[in-house]
Backbone as CSV, one residue per row, in Angstrom:
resi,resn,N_x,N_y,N_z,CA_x,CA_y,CA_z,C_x,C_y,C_z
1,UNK,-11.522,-11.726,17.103,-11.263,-10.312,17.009,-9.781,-10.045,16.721
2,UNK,-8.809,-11.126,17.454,-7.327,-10.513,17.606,-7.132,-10.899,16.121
3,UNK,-7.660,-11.921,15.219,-7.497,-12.528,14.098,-7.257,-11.118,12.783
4,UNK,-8.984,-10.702,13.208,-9.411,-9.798,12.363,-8.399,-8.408,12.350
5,UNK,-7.937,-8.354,13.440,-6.699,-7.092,13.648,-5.380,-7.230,12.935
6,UNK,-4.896,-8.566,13.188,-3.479,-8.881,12.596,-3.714,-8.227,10.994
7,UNK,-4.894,-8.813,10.615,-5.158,-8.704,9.260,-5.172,-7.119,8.680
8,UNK,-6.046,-6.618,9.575,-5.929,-5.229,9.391,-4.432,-4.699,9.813
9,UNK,-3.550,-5.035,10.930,-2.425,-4.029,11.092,-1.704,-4.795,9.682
10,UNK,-2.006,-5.974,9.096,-0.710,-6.409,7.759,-0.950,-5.107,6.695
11,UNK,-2.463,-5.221,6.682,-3.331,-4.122,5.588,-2.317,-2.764,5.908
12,UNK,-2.511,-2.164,7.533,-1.967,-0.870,7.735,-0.510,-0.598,6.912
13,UNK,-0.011,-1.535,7.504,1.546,-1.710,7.380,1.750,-1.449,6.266
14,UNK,1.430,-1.961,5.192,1.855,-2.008,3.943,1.164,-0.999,2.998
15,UNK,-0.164,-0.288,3.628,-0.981,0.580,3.474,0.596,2.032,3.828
16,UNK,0.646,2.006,4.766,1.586,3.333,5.751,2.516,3.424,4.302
17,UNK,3.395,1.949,4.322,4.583,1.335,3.218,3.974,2.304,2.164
18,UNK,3.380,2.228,1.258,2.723,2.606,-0.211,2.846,3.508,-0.694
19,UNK,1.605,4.102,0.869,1.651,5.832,0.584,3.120,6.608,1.309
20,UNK,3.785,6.174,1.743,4.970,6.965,2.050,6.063,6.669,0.886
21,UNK,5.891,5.737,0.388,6.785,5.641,-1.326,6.084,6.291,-2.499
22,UNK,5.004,6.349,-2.186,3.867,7.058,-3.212,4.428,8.778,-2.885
23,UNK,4.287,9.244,-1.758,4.789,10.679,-1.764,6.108,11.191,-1.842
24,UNK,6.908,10.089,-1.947,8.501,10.221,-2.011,8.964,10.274,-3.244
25,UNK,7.967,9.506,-4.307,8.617,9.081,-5.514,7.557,9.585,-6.552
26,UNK,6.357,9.641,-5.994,5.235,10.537,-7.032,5.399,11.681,-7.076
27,UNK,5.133,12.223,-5.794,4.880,13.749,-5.914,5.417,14.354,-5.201
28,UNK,7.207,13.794,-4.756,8.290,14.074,-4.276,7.709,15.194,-3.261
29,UNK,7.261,14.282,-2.338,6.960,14.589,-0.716,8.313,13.857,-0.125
30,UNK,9.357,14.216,-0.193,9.803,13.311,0.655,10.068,13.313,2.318
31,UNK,9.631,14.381,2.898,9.471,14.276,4.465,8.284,14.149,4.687
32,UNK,6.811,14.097,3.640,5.765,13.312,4.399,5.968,11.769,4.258
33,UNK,6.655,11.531,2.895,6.680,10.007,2.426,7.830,9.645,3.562
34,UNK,8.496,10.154,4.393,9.729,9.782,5.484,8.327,9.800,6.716
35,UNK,7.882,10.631,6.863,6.769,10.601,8.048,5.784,9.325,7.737
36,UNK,5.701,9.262,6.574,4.423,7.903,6.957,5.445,6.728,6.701
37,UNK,6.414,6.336,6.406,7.643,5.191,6.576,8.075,5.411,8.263
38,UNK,7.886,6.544,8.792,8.175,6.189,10.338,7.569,5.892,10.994
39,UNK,6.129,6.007,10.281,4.388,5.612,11.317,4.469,4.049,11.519
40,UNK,4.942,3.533,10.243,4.632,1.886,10.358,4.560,1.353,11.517
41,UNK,5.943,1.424,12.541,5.705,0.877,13.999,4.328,1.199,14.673
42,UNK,4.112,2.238,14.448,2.233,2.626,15.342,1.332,1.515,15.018
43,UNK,1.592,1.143,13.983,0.845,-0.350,13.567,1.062,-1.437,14.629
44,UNK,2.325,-2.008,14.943,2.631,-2.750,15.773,2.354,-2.692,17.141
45,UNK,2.188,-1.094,17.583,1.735,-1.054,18.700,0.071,-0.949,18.853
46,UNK,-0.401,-0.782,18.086,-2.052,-0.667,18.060,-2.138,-2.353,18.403
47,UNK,-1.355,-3.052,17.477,-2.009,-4.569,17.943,-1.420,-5.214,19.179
48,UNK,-0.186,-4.750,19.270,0.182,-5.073,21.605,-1.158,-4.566,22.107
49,UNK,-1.288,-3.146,21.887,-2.137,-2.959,23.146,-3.341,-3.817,22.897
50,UNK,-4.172,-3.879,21.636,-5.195,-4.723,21.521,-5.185,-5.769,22.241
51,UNK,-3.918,-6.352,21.552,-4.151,-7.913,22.006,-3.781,-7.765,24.168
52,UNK,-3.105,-6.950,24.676,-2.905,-6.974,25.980,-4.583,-6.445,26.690
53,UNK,-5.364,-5.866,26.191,-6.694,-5.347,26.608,-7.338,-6.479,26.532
54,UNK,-7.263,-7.705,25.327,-7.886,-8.472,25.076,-7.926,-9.587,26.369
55,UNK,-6.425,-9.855,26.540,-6.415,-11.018,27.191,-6.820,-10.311,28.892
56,UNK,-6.205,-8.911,29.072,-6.670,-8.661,30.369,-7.891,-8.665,30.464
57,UNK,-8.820,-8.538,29.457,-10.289,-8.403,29.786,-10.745,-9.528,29.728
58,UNK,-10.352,-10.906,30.044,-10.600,-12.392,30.403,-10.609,-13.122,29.288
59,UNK,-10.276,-12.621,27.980,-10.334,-13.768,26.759,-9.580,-14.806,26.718
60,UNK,-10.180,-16.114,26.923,-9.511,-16.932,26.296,-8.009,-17.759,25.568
61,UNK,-6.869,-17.647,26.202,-5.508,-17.451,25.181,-5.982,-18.556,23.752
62,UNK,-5.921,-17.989,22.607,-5.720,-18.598,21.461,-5.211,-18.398,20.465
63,UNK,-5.148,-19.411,19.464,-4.056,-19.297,18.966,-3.475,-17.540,17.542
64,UNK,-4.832,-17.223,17.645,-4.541,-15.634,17.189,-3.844,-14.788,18.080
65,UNK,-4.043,-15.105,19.794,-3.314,-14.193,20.239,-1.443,-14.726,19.739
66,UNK,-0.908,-16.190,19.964,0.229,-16.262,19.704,0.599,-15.828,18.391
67,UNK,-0.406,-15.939,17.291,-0.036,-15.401,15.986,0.099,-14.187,16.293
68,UNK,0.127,-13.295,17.395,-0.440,-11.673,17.178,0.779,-11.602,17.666
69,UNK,1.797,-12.365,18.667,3.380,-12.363,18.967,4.180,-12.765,17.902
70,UNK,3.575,-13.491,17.152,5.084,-13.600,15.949,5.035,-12.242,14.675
71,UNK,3.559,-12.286,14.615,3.293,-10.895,14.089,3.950,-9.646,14.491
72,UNK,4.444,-9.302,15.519,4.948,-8.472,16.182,6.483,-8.809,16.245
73,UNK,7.083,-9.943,16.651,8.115,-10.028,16.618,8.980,-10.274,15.049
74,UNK,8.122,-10.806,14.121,8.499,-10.540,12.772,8.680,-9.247,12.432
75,UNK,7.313,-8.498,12.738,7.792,-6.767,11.849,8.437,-6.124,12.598
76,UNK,9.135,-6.003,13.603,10.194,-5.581,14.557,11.075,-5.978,13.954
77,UNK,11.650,-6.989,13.958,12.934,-7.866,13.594,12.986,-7.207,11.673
78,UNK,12.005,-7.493,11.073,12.282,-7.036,9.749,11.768,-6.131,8.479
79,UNK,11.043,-5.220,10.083,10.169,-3.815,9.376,11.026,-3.416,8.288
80,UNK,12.297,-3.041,8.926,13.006,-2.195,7.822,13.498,-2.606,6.477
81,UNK,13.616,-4.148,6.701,14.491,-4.706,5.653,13.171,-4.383,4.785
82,UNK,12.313,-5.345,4.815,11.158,-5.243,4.059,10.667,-3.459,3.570
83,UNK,10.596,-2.279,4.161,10.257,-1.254,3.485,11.562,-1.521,2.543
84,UNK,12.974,-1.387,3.015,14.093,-1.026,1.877,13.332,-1.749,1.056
85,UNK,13.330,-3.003,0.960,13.264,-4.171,-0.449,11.683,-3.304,-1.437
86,UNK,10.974,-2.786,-0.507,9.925,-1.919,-1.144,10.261,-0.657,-1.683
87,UNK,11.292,-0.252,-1.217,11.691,1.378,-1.470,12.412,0.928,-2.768
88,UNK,13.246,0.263,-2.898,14.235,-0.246,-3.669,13.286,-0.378,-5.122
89,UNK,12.912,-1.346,-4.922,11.490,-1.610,-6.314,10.549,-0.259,-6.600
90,UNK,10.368,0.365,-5.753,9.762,1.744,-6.297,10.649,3.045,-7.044
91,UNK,11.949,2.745,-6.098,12.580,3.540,-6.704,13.164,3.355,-8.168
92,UNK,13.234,1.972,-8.514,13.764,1.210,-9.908,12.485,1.485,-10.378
93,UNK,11.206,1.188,-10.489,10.163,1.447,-11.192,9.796,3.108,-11.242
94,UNK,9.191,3.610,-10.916,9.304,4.964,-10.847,9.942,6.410,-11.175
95,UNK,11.242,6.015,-10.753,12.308,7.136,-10.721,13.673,6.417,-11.482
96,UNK,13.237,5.485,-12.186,14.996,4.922,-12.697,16.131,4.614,-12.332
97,UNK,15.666,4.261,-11.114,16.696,4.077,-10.140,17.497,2.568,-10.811
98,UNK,18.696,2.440,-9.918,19.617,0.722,-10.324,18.439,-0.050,-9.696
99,UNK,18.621,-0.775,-10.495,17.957,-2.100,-10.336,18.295,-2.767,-9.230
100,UNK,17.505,-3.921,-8.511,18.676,-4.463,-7.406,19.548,-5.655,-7.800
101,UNK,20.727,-5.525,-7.023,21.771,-6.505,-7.579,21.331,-7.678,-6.885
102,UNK,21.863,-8.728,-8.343,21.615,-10.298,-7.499,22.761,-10.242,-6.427
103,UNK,22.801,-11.449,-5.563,24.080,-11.490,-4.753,24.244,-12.944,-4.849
104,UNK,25.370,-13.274,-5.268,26.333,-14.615,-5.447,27.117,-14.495,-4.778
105,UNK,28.085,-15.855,-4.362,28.901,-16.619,-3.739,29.099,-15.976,-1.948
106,UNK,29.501,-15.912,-1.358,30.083,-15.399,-0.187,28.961,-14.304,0.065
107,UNK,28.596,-13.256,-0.468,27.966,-12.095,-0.515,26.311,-12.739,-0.205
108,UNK,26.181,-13.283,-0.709,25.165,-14.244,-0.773,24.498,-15.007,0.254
109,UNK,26.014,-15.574,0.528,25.790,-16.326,1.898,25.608,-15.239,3.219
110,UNK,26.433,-14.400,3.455,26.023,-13.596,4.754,24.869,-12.950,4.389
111,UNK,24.107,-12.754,3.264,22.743,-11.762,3.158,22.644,-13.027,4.074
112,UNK,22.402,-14.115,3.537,21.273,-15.066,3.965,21.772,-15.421,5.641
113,UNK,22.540,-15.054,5.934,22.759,-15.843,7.267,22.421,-14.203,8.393
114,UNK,22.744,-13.376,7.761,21.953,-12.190,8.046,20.508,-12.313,8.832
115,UNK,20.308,-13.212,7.391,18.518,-12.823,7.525,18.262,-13.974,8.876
116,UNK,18.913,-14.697,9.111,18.913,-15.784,9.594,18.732,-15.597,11.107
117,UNK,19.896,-14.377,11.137,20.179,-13.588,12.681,18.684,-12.740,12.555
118,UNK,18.148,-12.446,11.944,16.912,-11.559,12.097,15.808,-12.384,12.447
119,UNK,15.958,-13.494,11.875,14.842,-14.445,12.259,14.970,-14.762,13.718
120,UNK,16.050,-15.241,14.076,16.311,-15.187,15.274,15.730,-14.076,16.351
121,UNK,16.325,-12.819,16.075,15.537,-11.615,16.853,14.261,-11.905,17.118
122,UNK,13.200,-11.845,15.689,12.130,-12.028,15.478,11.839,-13.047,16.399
123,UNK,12.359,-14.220,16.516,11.550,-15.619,17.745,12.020,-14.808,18.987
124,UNK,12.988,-14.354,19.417,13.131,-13.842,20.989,12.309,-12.490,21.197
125,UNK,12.336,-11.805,20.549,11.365,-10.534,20.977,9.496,-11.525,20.738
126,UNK,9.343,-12.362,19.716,8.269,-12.789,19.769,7.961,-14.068,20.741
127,UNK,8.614,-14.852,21.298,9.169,-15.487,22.604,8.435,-14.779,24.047
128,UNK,9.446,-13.868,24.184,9.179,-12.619,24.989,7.809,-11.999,25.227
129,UNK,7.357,-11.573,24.319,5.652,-11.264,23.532,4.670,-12.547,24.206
130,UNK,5.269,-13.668,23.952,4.080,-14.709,24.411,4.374,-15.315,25.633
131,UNK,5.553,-15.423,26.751,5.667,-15.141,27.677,5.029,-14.074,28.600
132,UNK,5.036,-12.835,28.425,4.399,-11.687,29.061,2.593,-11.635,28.742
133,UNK,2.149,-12.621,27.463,1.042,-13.039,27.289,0.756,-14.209,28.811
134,UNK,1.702,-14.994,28.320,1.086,-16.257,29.555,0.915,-15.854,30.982
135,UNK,2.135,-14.405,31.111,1.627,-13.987,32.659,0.193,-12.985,32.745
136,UNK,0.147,-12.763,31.562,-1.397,-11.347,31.703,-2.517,-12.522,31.337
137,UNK,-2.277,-13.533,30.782,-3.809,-14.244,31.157,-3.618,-14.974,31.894
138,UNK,-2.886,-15.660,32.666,-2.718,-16.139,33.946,-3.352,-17.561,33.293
139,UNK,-2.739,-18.384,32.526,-3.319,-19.392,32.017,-2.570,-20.549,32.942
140,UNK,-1.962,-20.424,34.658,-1.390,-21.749,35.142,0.033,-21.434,34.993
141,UNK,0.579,-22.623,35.070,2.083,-22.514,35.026,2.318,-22.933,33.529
142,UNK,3.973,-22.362,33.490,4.342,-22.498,32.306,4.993,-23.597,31.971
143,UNK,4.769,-24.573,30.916,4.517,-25.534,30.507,4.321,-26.078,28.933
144,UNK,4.823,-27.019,28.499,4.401,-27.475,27.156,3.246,-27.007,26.617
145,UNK,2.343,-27.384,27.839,0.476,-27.239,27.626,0.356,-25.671,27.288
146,UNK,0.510,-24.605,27.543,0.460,-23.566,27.542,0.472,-23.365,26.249
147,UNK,-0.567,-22.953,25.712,-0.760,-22.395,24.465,0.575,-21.171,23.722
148,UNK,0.574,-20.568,24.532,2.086,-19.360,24.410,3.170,-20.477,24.315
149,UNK,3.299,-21.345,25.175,4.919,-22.117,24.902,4.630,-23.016,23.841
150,UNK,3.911,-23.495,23.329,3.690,-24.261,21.845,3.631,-23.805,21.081
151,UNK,3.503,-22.520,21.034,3.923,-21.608,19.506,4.897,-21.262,20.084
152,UNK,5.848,-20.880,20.752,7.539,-21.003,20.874,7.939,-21.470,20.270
153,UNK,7.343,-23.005,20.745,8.254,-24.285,20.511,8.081,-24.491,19.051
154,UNK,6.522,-24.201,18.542,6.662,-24.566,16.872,7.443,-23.736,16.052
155,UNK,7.470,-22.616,16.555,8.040,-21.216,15.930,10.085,-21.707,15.611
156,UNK,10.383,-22.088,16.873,11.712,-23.238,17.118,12.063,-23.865,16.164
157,UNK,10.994,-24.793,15.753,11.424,-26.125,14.868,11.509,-25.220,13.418
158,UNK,10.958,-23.907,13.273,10.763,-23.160,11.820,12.524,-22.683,11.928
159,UNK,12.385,-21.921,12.855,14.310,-21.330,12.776,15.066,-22.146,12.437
160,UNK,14.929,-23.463,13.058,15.512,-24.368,13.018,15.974,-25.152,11.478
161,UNK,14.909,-24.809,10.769,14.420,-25.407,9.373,15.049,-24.148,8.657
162,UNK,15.254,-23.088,8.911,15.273,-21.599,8.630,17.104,-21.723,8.763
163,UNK,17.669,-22.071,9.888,19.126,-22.216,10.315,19.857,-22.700,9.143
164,UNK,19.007,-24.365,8.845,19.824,-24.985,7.870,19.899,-24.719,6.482
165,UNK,18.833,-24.008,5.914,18.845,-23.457,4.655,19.377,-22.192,4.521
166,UNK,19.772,-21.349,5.589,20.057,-20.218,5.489,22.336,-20.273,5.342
167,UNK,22.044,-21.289,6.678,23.515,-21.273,6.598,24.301,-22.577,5.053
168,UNK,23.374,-23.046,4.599,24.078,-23.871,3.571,24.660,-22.930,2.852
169,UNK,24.161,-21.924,2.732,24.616,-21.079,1.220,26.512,-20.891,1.641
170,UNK,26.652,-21.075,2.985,27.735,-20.604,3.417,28.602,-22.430,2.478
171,UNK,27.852,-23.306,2.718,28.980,-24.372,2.348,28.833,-24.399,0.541
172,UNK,27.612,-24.364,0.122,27.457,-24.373,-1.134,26.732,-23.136,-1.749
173,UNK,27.667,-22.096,-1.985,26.982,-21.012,-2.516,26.373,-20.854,-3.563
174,UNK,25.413,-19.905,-3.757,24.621,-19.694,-4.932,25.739,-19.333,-6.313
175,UNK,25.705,-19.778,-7.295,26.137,-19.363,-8.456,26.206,-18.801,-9.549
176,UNK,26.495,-17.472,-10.232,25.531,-17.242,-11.442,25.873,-17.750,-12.566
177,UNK,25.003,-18.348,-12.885,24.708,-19.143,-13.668,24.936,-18.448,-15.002
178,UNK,24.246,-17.470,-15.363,24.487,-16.518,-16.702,26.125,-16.118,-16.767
179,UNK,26.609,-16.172,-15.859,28.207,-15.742,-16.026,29.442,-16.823,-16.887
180,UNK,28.455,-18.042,-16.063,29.621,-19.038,-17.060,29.278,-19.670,-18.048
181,UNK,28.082,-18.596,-18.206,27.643,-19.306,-19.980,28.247,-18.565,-20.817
C-alpha cells in the first residue's frame, strides 16, 4: 500500500508542479499557479500521515515504509530547487524567457557542493523520519538489524558516493569547452 502511495504522492507532486506553471504561464493565473506551487508540501504530508497510520495500525516495517522516509526527506530538502529548475524551463519554453545558464569553473563547483549540502539535509530529516518510524512500530531495539537503520546506513554510503563527486568539481572544475574552441 505505502509503495502504491509514494507513487501516487511523485504523480501529485509533479501533477500540483504542472498545473501551477500551466496557470502562471498559460493563462497567466499567477496567484492560483503560486497557490498550487504552495500545495506541493500537502503531498508530503498526506504520505507521513499514511505511512504513520500504517505502521501504528500493526504493519509490518518494510522496505516501502523506509523508501516513504527518503521520499520525504528528498522533497523537503529539494522541493524547491526542483519546481525552480521546472519554472525555469517553462518559463524559457512558453513565455521567452533566458534560457538557463550553464555554470563553469568555481560557480560550478559551489552549485554542486550546494546540492551536496541538500543531500545532506535530505539524509538527516530522512534519518529522523525512519528513526521516529522504528519507535511507532516498536520493531526492538535499535540496531543494524532494524530495517529503518539499514536504509540509513545504505542511504550513507549514497552521500558518501554523492560527497566525492560533488566536491571534485571544487579540485577539477567543469570547463567550457565551446569557449576555447
Amino acid at each position: 500500500m505505502i509503495g502504491a502511495l509514494i507513487i501516487g504522492c511523485e504523480i501529485g507532486f509533479w501533477a500540483l508542479a504542472a498545473a501551477g506553471l500551466f496557470c502562471r504561464y498559460m493563462l497567466n493565473w499567477r496567484r492560483t499557479g503560486a497557490a498550487l506551487l504552495i500545495l506541493t508540501p500537502v503531498v508530503d504530508l498526506v504520505l507521513l500521515i499514511a505511512t504513520v497510520i500504517d505502521l501504528r495500525g500493526g504493519a509490518e516495517p518494510s522496505w516501502t515504509h523506509g523508501l516513504a522516509a527518503v521520499y520525504l526527506g528528498v522533497s523537503v530538502a529539494f522541493g524547491h530547487r526542483m519546481i525552480r529548475w521546472a519554472d525555469e524551463r517553462f518559463a524559457r519554453r512558453f513565455k521567452g524567457g533566458p534560457a538557463p545558464r550553464k555554470l563553469y569553473g568555481r560557480e560550478h563547483a559551489a552549485h554542486e557542493r550546494r546540492g551536496w549540502l541538500l543531500h545532506l539535509l535530505a539524509w538527516c530529516i530522512g534519518s529522523l523520519l525512519l528513526l521516529g518510524m522504528h519507535v511507532l512500530a516498536g520493531v526492538g531495539e535499535l540496531g543494524v538489524n532494524s530495517p529503518f537503520v539499514a536504509w540509513s546506513l545504505r542511504w550513507a554510503i549514497v552521500l558518501g558516493i554523492d560527497f566525492i563527486i560533488s566536491f571534485s568539481y571544487t579540485l577539477w572544475p567543469r570547463t567550457d569547452k565551446s569557449a576555447s574552441a
